[in-house]
Backbone as JSON, one array per atom type, in Angstrom:
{
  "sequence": "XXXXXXXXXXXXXXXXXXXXXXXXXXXXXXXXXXXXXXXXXXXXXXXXXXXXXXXXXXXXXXXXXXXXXXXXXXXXXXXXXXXXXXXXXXXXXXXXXXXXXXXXXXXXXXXXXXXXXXXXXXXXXXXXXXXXXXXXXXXXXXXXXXXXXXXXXXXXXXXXXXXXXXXXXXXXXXXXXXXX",
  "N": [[-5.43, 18.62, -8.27], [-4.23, 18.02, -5.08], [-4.86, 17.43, -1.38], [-3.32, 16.89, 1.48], [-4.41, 15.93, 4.29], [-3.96, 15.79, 7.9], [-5.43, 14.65, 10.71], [-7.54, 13.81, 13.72], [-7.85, 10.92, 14.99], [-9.91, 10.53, 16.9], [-13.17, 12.3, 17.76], [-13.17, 14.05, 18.58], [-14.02, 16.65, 21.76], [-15.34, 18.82, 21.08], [-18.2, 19.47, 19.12], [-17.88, 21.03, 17.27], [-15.45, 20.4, 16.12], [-15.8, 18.11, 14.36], [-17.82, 19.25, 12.84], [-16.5, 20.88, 11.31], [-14.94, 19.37, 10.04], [-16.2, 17.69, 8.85], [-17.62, 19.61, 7.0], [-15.31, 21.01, 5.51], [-14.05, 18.47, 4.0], [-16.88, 17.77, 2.36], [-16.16, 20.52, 1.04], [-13.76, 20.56, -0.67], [-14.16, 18.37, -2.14], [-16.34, 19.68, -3.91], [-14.98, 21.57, -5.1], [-13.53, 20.15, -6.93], [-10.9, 19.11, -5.56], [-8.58, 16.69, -4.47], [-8.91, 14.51, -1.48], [-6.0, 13.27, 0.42], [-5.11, 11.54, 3.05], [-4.86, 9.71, 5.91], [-6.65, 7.28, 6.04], [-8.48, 6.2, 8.1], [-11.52, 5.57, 9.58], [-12.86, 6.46, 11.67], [-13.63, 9.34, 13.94], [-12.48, 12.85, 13.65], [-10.82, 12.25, 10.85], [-12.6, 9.64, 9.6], [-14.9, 11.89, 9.3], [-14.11, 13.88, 7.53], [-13.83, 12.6, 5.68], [-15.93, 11.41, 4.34], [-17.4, 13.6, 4.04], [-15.95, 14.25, 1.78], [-16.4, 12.66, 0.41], [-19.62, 11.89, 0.27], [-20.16, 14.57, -1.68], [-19.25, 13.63, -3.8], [-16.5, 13.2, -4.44], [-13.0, 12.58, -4.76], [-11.02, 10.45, -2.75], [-8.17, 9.41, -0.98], [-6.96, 7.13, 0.63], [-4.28, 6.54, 3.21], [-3.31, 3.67, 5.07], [-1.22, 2.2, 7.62], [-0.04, -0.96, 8.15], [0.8, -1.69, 10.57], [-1.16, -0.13, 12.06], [-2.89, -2.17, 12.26], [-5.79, -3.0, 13.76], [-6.08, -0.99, 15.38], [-6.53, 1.39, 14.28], [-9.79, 1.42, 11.98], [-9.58, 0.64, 8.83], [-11.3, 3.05, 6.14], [-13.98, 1.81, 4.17], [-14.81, 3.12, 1.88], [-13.39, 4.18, 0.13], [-11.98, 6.1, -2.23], [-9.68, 4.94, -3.24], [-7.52, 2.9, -1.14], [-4.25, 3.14, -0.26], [-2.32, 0.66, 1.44], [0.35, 0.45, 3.31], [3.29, -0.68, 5.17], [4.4, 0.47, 7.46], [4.5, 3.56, 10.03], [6.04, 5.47, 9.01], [6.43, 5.06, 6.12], [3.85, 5.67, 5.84], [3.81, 8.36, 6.12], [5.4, 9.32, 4.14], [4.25, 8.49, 1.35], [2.26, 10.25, 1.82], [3.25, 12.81, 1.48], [4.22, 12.38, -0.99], [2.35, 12.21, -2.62], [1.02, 14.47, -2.16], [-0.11, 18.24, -2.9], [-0.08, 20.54, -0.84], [-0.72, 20.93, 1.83], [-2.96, 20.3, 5.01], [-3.75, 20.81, 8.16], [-6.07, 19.04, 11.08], [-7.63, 19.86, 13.66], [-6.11, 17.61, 16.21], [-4.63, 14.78, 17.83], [-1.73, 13.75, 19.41], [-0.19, 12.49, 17.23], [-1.28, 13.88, 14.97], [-0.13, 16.76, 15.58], [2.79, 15.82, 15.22], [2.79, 14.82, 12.77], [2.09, 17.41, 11.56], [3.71, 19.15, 11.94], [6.51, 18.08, 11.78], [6.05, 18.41, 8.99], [6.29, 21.26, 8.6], [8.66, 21.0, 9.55], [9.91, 20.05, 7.56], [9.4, 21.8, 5.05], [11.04, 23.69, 5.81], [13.56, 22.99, 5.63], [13.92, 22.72, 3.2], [12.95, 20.43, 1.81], [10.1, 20.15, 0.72], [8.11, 22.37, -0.91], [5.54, 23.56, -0.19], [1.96, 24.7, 0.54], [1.19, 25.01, 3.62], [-1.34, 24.41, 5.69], [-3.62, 25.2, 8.34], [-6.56, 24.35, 9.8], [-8.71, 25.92, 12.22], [-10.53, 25.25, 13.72], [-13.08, 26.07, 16.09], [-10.84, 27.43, 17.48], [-8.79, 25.71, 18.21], [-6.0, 25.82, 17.35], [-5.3, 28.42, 18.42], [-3.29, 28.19, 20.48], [-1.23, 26.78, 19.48], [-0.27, 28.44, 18.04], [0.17, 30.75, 19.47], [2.38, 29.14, 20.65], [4.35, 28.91, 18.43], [4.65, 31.58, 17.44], [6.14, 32.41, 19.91], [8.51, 30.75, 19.56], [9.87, 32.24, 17.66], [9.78, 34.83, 18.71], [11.93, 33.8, 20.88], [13.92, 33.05, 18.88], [14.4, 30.9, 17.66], [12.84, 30.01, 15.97], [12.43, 31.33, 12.25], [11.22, 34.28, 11.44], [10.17, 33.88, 8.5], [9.42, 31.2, 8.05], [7.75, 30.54, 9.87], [5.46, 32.41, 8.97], [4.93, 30.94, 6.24], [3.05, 29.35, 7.85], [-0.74, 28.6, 7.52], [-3.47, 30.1, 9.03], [-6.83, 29.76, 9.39], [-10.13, 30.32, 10.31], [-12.04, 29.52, 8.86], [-12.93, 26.82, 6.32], [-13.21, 27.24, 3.62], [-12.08, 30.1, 3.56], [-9.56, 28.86, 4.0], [-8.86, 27.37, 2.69], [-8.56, 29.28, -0.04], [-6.54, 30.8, 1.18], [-4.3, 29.27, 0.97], [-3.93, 28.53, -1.74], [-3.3, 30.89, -2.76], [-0.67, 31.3, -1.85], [0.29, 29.02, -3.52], [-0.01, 30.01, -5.66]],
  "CA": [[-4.72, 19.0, -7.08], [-4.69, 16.83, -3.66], [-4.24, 17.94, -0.38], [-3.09, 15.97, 2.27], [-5.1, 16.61, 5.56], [-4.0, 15.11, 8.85], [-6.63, 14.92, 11.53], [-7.52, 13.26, 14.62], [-8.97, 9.47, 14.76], [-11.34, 10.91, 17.39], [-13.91, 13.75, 17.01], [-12.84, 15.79, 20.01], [-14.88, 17.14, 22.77], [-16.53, 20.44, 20.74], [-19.08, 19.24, 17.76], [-17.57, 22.16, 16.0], [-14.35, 20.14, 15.24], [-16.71, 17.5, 13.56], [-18.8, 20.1, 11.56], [-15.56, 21.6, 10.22], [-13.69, 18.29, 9.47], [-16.9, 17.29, 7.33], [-17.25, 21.27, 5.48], [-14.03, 20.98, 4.57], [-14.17, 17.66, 3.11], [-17.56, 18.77, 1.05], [-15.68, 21.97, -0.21], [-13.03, 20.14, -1.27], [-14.89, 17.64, -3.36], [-16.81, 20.66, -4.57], [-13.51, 22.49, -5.43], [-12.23, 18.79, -7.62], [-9.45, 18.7, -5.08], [-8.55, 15.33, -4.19], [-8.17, 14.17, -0.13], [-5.53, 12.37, 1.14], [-5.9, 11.4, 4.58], [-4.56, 8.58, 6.85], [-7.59, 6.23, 5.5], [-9.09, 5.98, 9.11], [-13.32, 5.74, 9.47], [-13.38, 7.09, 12.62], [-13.13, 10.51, 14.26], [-12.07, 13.58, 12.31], [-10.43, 11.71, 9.7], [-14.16, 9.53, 9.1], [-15.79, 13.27, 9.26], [-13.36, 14.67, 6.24], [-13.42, 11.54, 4.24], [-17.53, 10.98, 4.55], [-17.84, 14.68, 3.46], [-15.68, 14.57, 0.43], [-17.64, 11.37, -0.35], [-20.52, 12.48, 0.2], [-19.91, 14.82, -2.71], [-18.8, 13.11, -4.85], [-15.19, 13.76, -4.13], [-12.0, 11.32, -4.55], [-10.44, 10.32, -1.05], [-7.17, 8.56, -1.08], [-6.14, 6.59, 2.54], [-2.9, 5.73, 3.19], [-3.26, 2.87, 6.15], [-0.32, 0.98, 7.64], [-0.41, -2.14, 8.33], [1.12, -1.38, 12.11], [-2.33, -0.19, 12.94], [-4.23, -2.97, 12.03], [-6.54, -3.97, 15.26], [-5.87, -0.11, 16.5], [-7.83, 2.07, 13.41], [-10.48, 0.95, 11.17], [-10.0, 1.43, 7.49], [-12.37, 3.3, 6.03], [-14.14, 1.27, 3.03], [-15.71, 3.51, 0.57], [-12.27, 5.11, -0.22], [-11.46, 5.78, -3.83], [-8.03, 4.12, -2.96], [-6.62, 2.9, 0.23], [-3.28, 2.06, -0.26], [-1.65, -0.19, 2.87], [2.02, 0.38, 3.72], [3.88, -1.28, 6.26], [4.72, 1.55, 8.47], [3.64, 5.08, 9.69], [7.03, 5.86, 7.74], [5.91, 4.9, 4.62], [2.63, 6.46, 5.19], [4.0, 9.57, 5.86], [6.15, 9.48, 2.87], [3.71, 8.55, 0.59], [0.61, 11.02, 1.47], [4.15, 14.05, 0.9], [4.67, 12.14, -2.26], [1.2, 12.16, -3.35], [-0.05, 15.85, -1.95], [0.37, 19.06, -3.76], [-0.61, 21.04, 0.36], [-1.44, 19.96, 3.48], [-4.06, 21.16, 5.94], [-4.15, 20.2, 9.65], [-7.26, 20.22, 11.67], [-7.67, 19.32, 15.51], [-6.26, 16.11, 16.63], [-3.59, 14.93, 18.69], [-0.08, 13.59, 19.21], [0.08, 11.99, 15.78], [-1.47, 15.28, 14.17], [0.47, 17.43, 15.77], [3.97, 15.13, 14.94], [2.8, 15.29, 11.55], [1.88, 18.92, 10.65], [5.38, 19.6, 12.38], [7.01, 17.76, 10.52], [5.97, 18.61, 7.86], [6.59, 22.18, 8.8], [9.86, 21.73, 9.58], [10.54, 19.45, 5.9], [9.77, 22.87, 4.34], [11.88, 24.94, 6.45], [14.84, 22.79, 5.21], [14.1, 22.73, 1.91], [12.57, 19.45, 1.23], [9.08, 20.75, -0.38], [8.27, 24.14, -0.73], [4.11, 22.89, -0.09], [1.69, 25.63, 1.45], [0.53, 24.27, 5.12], [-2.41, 25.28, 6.54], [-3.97, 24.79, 10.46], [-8.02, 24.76, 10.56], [-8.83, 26.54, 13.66], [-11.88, 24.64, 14.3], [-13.06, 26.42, 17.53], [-9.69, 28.21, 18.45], [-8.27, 25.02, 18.31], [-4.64, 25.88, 16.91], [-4.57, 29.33, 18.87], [-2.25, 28.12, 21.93], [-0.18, 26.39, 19.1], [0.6, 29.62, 17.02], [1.21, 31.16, 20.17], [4.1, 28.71, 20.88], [4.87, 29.46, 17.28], [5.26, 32.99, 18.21], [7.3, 32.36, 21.0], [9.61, 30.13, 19.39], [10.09, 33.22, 16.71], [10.58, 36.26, 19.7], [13.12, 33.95, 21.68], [15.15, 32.77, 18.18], [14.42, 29.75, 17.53], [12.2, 29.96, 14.39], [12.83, 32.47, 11.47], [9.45, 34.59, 11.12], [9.64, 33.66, 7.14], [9.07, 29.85, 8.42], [6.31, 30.63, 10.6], [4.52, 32.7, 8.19], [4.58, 29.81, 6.03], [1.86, 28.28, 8.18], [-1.82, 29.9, 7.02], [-4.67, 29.74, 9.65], [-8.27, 30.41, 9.27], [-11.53, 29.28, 11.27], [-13.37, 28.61, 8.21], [-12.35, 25.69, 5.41], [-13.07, 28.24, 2.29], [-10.55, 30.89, 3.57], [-7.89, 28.64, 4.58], [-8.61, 26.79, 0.67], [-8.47, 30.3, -0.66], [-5.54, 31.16, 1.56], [-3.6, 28.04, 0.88], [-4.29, 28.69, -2.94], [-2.78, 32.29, -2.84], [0.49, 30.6, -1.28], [0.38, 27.91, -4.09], [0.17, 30.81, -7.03]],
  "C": [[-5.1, 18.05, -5.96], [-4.02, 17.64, -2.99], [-4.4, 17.2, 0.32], [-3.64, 16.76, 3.69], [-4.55, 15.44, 6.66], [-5.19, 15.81, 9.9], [-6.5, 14.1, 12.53], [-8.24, 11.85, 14.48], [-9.77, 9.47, 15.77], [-12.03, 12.23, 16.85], [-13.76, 14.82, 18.24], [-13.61, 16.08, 20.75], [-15.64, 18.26, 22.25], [-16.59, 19.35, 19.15], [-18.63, 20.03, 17.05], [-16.38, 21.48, 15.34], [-15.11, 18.91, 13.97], [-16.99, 18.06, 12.22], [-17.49, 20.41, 10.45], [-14.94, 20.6, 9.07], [-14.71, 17.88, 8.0], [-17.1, 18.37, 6.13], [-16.2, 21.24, 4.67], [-14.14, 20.09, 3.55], [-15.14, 17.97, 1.94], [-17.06, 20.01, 0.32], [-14.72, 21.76, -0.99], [-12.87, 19.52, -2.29], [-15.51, 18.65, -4.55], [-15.67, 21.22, -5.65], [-13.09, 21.2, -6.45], [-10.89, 18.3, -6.97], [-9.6, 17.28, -4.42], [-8.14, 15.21, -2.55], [-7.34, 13.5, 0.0], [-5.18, 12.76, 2.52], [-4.88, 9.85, 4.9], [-5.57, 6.95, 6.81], [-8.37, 5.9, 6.75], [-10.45, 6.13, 8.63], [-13.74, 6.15, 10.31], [-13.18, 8.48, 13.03], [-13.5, 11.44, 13.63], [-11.55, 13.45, 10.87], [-11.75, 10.97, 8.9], [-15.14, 10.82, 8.54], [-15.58, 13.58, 7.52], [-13.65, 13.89, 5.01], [-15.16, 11.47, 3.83], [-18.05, 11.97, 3.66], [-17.91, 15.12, 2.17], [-16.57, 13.8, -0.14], [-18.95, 11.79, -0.82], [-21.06, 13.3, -1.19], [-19.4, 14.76, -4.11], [-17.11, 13.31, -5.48], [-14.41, 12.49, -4.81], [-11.33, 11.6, -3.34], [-9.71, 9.02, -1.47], [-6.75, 8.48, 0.53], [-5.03, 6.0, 2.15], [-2.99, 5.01, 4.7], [-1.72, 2.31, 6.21], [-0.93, -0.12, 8.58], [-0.19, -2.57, 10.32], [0.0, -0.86, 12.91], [-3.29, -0.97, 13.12], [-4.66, -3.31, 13.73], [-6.82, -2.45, 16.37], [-6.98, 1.06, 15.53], [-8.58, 1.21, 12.53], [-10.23, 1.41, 10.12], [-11.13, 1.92, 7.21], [-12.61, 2.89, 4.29], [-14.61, 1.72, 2.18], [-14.8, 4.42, 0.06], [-12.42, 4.86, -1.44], [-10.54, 5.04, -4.25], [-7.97, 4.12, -1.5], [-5.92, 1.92, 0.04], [-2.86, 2.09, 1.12], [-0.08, -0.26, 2.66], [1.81, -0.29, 5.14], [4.07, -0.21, 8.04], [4.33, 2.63, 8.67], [4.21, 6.17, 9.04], [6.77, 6.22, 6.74], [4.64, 5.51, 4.94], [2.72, 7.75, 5.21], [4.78, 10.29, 4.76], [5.08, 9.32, 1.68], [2.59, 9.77, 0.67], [2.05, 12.3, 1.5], [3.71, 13.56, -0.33], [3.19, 12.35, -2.82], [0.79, 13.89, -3.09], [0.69, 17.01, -2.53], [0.21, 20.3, -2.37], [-1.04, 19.94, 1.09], [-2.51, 20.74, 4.67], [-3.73, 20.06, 7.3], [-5.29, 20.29, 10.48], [-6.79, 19.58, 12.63], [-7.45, 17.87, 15.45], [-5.21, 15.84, 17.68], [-2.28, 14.66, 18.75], [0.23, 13.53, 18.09], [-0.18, 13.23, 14.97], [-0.74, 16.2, 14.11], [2.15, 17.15, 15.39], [3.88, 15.89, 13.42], [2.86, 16.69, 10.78], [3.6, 19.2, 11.29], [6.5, 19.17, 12.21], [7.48, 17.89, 9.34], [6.24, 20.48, 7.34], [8.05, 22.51, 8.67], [10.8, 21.04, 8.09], [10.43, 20.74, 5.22], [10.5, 23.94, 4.52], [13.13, 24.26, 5.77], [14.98, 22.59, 3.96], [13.47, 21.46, 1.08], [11.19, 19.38, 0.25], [8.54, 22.5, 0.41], [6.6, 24.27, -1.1], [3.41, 24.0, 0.91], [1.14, 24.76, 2.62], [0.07, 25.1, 5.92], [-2.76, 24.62, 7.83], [-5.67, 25.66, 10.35], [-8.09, 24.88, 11.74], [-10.16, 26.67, 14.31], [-12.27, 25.21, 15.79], [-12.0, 26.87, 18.57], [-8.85, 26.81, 18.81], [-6.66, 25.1, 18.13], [-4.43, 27.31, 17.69], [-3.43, 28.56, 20.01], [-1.46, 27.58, 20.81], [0.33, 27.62, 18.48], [1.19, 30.59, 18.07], [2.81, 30.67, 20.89], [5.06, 29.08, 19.73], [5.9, 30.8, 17.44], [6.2, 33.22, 19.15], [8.41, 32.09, 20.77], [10.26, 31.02, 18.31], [10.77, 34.34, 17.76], [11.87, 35.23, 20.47], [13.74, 33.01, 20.5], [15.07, 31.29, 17.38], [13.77, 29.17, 16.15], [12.4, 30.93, 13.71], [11.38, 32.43, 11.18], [9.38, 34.1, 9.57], [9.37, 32.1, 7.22], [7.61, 30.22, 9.14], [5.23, 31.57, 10.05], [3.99, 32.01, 7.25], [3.0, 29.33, 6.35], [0.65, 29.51, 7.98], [-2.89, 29.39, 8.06], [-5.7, 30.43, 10.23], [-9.33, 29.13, 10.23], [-12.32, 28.77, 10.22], [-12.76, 28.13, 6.74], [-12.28, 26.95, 3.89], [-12.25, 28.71, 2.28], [-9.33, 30.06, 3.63], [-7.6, 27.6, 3.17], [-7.99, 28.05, 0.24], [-6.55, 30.77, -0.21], [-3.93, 30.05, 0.84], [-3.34, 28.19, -1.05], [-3.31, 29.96, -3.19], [-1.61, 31.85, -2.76], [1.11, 29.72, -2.39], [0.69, 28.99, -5.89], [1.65, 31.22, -7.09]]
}
């Protein structure tokens, strides 16, 4: 199994998004599930990938080549394949992941998990997507969630879809339940 995690290419202002980004990664490795990730070395994305490593995990990066000079690959990947675009990298880490997890990050994170939210609302994969809630990090987003459900705009069986827990086990476990 692989799950595709987007994350932030910093580590955020609370040490707790850190701790989580690397737990996860170790439980994941633990678990045999495979990362894919954005291939970055810094940040939250470094945290996740370091962790799985760490354990003896596999961690697949998908870099494009449009960031060169802006992220650092990260070199002790199992794979990091290099596309051209952030196109193609977002096409390939769908095509490769069997789930997706989001933890704390920013524009780009947030593009992506929503995205990728709304590819399963239209039918394009039918992939569970989870939101670590590293330090209450994703509450103000589920309450826009919520909002965009009471005034019409989202159908609650879309926004239940998304699964989110504070701690990496449950939101595996949860994500898993979704996937049976």
């Amino acid at each position: 199994m692989k799950i595709c995690i987007f994350a932030g290419s910093r580590k955020g202002t609370n040490p707790e998004y850190e701790k989580k980004a690397g737990e996860l990664g170790r439980l994941l490795a633990r678990q045999g599930i495979t990362v894919v990730y954005g291939g970055s070395s810094a940040g939250l994305m470094g945290a996740l990938a370091n962790g799985a490593l760490l354990e003896g995990g596999e961690v697949i990066g998908v870099m494009p080549r449009q960031l060169d000079g802006i992220e650092v690959s990260h070199t002790k990947l199992t794979q990091l394949i290099q596309v051209e675009t952030m196109h193609e990298r977002k096409a390939k880490m769908a095509e490769l992941a069997d789930g997706y997890i989001a933890l704390p990050g920013g524009f780009g994170t947030l593009e992506e998990l929503t995205e990728t939210i709304t590819w399963a609302q239209i039918g394009i994969h039918h992939k569970p997507v989870g939101l670590l809630n590293a330090a209450g990090y994703y509450t103000p987003f589920m309450t826009m969630v919520e909002h965009a459900v009471e005034s019409g705009f989202v159908d609650l069986e879309h926004a239940n879809r998304l699964k989110l827990e504070e701690d990496p086990a449950d939101l595996v476990n949860a994500l898993w339940e979704v996937k049976k």
